[in-house]
C-alpha positions as CSV (number, residue, x, y, z in Angstrom):
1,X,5.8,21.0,22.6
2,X,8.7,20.3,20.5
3,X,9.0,17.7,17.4
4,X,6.0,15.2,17.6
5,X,5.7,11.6,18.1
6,X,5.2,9.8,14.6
7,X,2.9,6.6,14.3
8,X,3.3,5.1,10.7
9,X,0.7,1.8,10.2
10,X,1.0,0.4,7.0
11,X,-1.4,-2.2,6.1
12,X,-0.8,-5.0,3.1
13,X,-3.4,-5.6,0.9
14,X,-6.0,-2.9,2.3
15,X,-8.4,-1.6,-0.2
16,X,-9.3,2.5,0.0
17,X,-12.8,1.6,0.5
18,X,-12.3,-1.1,3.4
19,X,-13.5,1.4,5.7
20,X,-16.8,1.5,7.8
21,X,-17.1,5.3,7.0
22,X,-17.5,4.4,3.4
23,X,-20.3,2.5,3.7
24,X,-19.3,-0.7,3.2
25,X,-22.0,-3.4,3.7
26,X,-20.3,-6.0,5.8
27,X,-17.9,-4.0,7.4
28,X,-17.5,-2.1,10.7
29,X,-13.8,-0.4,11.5
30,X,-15.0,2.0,14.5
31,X,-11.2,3.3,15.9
32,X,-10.1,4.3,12.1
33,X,-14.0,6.1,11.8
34,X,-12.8,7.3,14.9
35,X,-9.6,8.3,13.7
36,X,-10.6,9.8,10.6
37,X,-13.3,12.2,12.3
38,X,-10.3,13.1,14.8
39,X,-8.0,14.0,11.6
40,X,-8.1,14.3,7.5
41,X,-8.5,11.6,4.8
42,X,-7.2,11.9,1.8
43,X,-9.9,10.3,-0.4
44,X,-7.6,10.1,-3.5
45,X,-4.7,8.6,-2.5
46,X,-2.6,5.9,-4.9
47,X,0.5,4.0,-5.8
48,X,2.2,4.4,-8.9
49,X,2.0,1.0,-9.5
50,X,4.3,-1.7,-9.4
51,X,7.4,-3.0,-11.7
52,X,7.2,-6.0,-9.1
53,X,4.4,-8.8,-8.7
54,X,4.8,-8.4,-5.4
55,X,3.5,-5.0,-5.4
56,X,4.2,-4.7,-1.6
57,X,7.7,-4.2,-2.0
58,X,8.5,-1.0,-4.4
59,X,5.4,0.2,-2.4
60,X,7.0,0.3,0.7
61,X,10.3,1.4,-0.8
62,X,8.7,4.3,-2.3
63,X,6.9,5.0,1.2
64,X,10.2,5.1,3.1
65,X,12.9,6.4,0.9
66,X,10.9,9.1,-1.3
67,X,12.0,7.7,-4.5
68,X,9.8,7.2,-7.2
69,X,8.3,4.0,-8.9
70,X,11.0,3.6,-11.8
71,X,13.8,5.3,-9.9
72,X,14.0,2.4,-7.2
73,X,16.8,0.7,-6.8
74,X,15.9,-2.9,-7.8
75,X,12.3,-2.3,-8.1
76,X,12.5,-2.2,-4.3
77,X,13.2,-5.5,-2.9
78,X,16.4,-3.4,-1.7
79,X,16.5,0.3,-0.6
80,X,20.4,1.1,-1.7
81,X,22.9,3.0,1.0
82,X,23.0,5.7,-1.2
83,X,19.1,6.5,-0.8
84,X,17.7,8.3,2.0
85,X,15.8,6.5,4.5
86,X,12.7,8.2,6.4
87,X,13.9,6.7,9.4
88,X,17.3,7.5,9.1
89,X,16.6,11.4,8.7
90,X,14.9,11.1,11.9
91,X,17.7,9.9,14.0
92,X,19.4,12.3,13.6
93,X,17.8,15.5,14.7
94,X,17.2,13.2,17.6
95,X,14.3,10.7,17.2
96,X,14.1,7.5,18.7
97,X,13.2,5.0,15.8
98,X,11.5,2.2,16.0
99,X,10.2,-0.6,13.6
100,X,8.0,-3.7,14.3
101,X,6.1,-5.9,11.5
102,X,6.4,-7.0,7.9
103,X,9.6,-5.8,6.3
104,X,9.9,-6.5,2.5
105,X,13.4,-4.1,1.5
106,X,16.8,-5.3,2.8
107,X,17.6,-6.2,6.0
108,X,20.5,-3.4,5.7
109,X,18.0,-0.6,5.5
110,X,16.2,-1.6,8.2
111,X,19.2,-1.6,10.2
112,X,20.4,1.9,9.3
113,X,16.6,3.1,9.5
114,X,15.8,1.9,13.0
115,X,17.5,2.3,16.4
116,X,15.4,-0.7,17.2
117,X,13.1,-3.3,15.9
118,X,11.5,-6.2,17.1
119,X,8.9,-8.6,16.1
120,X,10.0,-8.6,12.4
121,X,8.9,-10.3,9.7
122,X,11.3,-10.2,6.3
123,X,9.3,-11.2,3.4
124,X,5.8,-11.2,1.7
125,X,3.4,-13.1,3.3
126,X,3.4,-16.2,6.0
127,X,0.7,-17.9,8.3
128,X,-0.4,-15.1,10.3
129,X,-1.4,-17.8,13.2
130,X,2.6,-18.8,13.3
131,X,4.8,-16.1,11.9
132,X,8.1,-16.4,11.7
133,X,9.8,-13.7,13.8
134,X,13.1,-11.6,14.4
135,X,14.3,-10.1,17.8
136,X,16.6,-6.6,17.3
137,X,19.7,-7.5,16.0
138,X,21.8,-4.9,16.8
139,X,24.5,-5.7,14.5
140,X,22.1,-5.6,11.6
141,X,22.8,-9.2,10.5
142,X,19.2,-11.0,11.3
143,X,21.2,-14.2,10.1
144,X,19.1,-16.8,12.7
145,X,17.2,-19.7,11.0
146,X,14.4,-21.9,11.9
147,X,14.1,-25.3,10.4
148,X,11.0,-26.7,9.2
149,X,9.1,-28.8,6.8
150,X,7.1,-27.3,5.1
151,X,4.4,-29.9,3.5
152,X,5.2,-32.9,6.1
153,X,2.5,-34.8,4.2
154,X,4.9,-35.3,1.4
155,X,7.9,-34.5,2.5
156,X,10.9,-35.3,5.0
157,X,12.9,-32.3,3.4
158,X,14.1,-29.2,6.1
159,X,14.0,-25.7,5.1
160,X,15.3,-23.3,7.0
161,X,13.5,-19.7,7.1
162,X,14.9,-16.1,8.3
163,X,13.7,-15.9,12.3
164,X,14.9,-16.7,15.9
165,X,11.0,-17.5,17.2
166,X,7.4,-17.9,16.6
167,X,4.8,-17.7,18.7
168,X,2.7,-20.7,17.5
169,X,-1.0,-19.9,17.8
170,X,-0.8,-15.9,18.1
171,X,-2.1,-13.9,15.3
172,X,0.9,-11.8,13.9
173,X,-1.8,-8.7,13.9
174,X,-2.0,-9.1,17.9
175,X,1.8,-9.5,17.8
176,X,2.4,-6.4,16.0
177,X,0.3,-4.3,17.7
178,X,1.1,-5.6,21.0
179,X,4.7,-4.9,20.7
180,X,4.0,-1.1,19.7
181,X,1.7,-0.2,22.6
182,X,4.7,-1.7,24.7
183,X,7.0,0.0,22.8
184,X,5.1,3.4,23.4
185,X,4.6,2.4,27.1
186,X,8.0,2.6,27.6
187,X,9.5,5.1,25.9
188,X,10.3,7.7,28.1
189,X,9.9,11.5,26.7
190,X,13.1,12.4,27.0
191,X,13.2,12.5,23.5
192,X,10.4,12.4,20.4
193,X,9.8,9.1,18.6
194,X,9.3,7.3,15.3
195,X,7.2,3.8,15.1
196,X,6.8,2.3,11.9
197,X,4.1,-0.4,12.6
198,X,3.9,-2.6,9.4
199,X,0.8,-5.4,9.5
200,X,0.9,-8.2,7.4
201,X,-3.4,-7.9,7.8
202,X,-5.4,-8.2,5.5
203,X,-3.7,-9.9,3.3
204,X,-4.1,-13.8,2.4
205,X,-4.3,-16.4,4.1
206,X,-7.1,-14.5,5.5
207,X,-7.9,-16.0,8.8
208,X,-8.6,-14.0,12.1
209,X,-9.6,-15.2,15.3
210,X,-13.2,-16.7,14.8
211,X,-15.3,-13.9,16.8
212,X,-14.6,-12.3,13.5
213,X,-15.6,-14.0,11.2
214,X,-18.9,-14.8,13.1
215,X,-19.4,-11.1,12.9
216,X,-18.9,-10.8,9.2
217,X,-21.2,-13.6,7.9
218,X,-23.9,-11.8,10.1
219,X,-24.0,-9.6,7.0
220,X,-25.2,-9.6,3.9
221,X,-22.1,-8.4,1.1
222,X,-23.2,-8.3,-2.4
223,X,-21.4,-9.1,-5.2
224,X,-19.6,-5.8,-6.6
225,X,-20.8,-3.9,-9.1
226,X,-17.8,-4.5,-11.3
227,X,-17.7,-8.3,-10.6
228,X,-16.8,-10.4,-13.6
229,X,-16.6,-14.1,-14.7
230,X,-13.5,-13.5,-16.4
231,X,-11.4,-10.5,-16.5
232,X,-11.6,-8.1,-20.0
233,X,-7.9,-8.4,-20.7
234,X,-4.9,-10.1,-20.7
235,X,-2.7,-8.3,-17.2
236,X,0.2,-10.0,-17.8
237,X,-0.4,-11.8,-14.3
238,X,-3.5,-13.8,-14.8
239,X,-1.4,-16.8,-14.0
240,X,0.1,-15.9,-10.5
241,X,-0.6,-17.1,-7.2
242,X,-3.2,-13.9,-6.0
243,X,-5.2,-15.5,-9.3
244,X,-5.2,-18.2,-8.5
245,X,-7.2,-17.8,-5.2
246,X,-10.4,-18.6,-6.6
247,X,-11.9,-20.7,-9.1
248,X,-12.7,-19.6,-12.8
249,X,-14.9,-18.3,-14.4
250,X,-15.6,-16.2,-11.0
251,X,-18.5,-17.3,-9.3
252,X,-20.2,-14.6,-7.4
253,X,-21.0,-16.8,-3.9
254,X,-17.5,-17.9,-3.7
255,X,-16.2,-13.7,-4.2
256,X,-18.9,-12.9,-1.3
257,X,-17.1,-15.6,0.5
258,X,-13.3,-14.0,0.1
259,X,-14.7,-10.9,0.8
260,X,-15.9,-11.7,4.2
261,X,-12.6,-13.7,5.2
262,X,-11.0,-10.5,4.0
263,X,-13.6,-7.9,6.2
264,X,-13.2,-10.2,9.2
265,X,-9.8,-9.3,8.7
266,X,-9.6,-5.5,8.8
267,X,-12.1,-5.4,11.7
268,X,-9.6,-7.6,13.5
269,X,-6.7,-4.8,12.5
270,X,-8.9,-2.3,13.4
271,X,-8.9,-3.6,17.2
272,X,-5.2,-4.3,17.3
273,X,-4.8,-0.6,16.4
274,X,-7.2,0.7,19.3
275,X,-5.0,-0.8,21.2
276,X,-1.9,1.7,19.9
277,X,-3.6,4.6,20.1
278,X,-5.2,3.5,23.9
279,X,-1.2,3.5,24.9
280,X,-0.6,6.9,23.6
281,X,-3.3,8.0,25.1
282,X,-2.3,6.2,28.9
283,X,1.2,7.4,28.2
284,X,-0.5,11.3,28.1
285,X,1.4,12.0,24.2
286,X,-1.5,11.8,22.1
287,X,-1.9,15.5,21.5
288,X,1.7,15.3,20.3
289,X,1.5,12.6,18.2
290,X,0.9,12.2,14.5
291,X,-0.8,9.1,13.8
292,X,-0.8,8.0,10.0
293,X,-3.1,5.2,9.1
294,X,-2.4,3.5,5.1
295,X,-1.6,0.6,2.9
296,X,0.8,-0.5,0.6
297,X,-1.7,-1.4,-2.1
298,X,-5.6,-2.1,-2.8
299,X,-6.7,-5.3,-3.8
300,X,-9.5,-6.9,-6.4
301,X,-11.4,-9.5,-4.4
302,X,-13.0,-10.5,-7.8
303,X,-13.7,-7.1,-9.4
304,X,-13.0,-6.9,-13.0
305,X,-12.8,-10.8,-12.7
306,X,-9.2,-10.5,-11.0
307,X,-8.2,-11.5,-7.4
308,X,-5.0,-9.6,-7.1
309,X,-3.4,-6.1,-6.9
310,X,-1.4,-6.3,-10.5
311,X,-3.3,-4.4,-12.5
312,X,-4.1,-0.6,-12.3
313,X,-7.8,-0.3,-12.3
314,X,-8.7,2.1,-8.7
315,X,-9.3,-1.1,-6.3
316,X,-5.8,-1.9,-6.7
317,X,-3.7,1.5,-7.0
318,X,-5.7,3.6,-4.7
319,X,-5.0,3.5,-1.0
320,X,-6.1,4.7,2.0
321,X,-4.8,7.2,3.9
322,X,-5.7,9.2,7.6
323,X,-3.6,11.3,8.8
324,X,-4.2,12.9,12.5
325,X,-2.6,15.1,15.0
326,X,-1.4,18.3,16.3
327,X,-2.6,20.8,13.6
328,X,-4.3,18.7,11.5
329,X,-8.2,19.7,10.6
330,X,-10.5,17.5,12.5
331,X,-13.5,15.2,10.4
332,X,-11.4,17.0,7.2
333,X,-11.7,15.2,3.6
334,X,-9.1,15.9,1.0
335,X,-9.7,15.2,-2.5
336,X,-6.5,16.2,-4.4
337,X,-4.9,13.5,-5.9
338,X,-1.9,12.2,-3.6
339,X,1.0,9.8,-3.9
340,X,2.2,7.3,-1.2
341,X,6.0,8.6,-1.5
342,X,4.5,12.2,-0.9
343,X,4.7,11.0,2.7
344,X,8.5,11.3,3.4
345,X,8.3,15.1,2.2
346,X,5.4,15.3,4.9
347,X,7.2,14.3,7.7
348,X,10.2,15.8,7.3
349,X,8.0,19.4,7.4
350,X,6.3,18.4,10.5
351,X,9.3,17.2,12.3
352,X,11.4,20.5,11.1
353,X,13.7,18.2,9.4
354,X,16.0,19.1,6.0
355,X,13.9,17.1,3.0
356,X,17.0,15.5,1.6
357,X,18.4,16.0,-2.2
358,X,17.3,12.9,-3.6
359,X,13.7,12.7,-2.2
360,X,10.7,13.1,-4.5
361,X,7.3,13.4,-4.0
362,X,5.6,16.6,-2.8
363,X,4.2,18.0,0.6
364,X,1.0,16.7,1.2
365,X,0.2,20.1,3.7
366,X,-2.2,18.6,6.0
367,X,-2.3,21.3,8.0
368,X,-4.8,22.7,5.5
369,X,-8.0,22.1,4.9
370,X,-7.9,21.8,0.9
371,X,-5.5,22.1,-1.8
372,X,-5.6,22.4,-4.9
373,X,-3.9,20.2,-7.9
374,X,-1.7,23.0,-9.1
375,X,1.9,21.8,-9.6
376,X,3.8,19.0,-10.4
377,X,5.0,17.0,-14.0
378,X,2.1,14.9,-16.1
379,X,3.8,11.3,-14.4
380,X,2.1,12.3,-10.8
381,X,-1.2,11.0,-12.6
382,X,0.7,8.1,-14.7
383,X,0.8,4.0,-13.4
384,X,2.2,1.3,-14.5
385,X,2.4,-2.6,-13.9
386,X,5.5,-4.0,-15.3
387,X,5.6,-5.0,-18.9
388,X,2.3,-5.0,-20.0
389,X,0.1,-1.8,-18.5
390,X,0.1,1.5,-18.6
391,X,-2.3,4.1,-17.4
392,X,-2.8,8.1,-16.9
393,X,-5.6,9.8,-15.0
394,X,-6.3,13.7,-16.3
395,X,-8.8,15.4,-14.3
396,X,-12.0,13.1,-14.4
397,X,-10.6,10.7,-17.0
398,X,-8.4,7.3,-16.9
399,X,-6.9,5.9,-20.0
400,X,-5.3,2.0,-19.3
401,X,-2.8,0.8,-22.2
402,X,-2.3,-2.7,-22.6
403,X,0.4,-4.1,-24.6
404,X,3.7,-4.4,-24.9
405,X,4.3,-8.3,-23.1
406,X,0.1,-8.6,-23.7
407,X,-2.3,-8.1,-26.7
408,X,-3.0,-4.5,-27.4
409,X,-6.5,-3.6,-25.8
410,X,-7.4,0.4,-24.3
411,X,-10.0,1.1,-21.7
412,X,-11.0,4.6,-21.2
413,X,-13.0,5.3,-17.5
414,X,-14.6,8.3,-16.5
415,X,-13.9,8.0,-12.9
416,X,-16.8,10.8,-11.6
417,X,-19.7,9.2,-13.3
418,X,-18.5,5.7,-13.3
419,X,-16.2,4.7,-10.6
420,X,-16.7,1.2,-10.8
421,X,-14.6,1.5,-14.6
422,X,-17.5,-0.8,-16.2
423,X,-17.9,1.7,-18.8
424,X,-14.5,1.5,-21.7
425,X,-15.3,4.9,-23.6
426,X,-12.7,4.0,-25.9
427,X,-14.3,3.5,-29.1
428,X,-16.8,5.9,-28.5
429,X,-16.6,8.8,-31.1
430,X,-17.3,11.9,-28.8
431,X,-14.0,11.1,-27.0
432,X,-11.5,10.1,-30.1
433,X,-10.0,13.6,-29.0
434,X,-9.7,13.1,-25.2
435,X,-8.3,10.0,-26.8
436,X,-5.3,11.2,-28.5
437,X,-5.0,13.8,-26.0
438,X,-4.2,11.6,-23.0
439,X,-1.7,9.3,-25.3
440,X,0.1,11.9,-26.1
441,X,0.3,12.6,-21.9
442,X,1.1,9.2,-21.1
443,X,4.0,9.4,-23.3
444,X,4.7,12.3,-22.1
445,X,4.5,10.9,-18.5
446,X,6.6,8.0,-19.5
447,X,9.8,10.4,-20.4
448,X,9.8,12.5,-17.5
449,X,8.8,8.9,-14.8
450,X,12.0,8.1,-15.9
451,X,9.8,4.4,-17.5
452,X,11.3,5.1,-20.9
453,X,14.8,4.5,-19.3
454,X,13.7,1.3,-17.3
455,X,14.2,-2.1,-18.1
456,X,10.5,-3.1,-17.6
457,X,9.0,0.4,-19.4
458,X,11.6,0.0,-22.5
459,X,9.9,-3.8,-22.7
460,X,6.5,-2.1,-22.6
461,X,7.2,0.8,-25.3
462,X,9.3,-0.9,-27.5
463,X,6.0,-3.7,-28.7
464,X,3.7,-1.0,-28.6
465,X,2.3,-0.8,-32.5
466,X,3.0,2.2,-34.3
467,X,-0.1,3.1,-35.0
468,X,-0.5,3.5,-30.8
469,X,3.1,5.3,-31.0
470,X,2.1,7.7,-33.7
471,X,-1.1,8.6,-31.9
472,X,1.0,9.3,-28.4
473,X,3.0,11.9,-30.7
């Protein structure tokens, strides 16, 4: 059958649990049940975390140029010419590439990654009702503004924003996934092809179309186990906008509330993305397609008294992630731990393509049914947010490290028996040696990451107290 077809949806902002097959009251995503019963899900998927507050973007650099977190060329708001690019290893063994969505690294790489793109969005977030888009440019410039104002109630001043259109009144979700079923309608199969669909869904503002939103206050969602009034410590980002979403102290109807703007989202995405797989299927390529379902990043909704994504307790660093296609297990769950960077490797195996020198991240081998954790350096369990956390996950455990820009606090989680991390084991006696143990692998981790050599892990380090330091050697 030759090289396959390669679907890559990356959400923003979608949790590892936001999924109907994880029983989540409230929400219903039938086509990625669908898709996870026709392929494998890898359970215990995650970032590394984030050296940005707008996680999103070393996410996404990690995703398509296999580096890792602290060897990112400016923490990944731009993917440098001397990195490989997923899509760019693709064109040339002969793929067709293709990108259409959110795009938060450098309007360069997405030039030399695609042989096309339309419907782009370059940035974080926007109103998804009126989204300001970019037609291919084929000279890789994307230098067309749009004026507007952008709080006429106080203001006469113009701003100009990075687009040639917007299509005022249509949900960028429908936009996005629109334009890939045409794109896969009329590509002919003369040769295989890459689509990198990137929604900006569900992140905030979160505002579908009504219908859902009518379906999700037809449910009862509880207040999470984890909710808190306030959060336990000091993230170093209590103060930016994600926060700042809801009032404090957290109150538990007004979470409820979020988290059924945010559901009515992802069973909005869920449609739009029926709708991709529907053309592969009219278009008779299916079979020969790899379809890769994931997100850049979780997201609190008022867990642990936070709103955001910066901070690196499991609603925020894990992900999900379904792969499915020609030789992957059907209704398969993997529970190894995996990285979002391991991807590249991936698709460079399936598509019989040369994994270049300077790509990381290991082969997630999802043409088997399990794997074990054998292999790779302590930092493929190690996190970090900036200047002020650091975590490590060994086996069942999770130590988070507060400090350096923050006041010094440690949480210790053990993930099997509490995976809502409302339990800190940190001061309990029984584990002052898992304790010790696990600092000395973070620091460990933090050498070999390449942190120790990074601007925002030096800042991080260098205010830890000596006592901590001591303990980590």
């Amino acid at each position: 059958m030759g090289r396959p077809n390669i679907v890559l949806c990356v959400m923003d902002d979608h949790r590892h649990d936001a999924l109907g097959l994880c029983g989540t009251p409230g929400l219903r995503t039938p086509f990625l049940d669908h898709l996870a019963d026709r392929g494998m899900r890898f359970a215990n998927a995650r970032i590394p975390g984030s050296t940005l507050a707008a996680v999103c973007a070393p996410s996404r650099a990690m995703l398509h140029s296999g580096h890792s977190l602290f060897r990112l060329h400016e923490d990944g708001a731009f993917i440098a010419d001397s990195h490989s690019l997923l899509g760019e290893c693709l064109r040339e063994v002969g793929y067709d590439t293709f990108h259409t969505g959110k795009w938060h690294n450098g309007k360069a790489s997405l030039h030399r990654g695609f042989t096309h793109a339309d419907e782009v969005f370059f940035g974080g977030m926007n109103d998804p009702w009126n989204t300001p888009l970019n037609h291919h440019d084929p000279d890789g410039r994307y230098d067309a503004r749009l004026p507007m104002i952008r709080d006429p109630w106080t203001t006469n001043e113009l701003q100009y924003r990075t687009a040639d259109h917007v299509y005022p009144g249509h949900h960028c979700t429908d936009v996005f996934c629109d334009r890939a079923a045409e794109y896969i309608r009329g590509h002919g199969r003369t040769r295989p092809f890459f689509l990198s669909l990137a929604l900006m869904a569900p992140h905030d503002p979160r505002t579908a179309p009504p219908q859902y939103h009518a379906e999700a206050a037809e449910t009862h969602i509880p207040t999470p186990p984890n909710f808190r009034a306030f959060p336990a410590h000091d993230t170093g980002a209590l103060d930016i906008r994600d926060e700042m979403l809801a009032s404090r102290p957290r109150r538990p109807e007004e979470i409820r509330r979020h988290r059924a703007d945010y559901y009515a989202m992802v069973r909005h995405l869920d449609d739009g993305l029926s709708r991709v797989m529907a053309a592969l299927r009219e278009s008779g390529i299916d079979d020969n397609t790899i379809f890769v379902f994931t997100s850049d990043h979780g997201l609190a909704l008022g867990e642990h008294g936070l709103m955001g994504k910066q901070n690196l307790y499991e609603h925020s660093i894990r992900v999900p992630l379904i792969v499915a296609g020609p030789g992957i297990p059907a209704s398969t769950v993997r529970t190894d731990p995996v990285l979002n960077l391991d991807l590249f490797r991936s698709f460079c195996r399936a598509a019989a393509v040369d994994v270049p020198d300077d790509v990381e991240g290991r082969d997630l081998e999802w043409d088997r049914p399990s794997r074990d954790d054998t292999g790779g350096g302590p930092e493929r369990g190690y996190f970090a947010y900036r200047t002020s956390i650091r975590a490590i996950r060994m086996d069942e455990y999770k130590l988070i490290e507060y400090g350096g820009t923050v006041p010094r606090a440690t949480e210790l989680f053990h993930l099997t028996d509490d995976p809502w991390e409302t339990r800190n084991l940190a001061h309990t006696p029984d584990d002052s040696a898992r304790l010790h143990e696990m600092r000395a692998r973070m620091l460990e981790a933090a050498r070999s990451s390449g942190d120790l050599d990074h601007a925002m892990g030096q800042a991080f380090w260098e205010n830890m107290d000596l006592e901590t330091q001591a303990a980590a050697r």
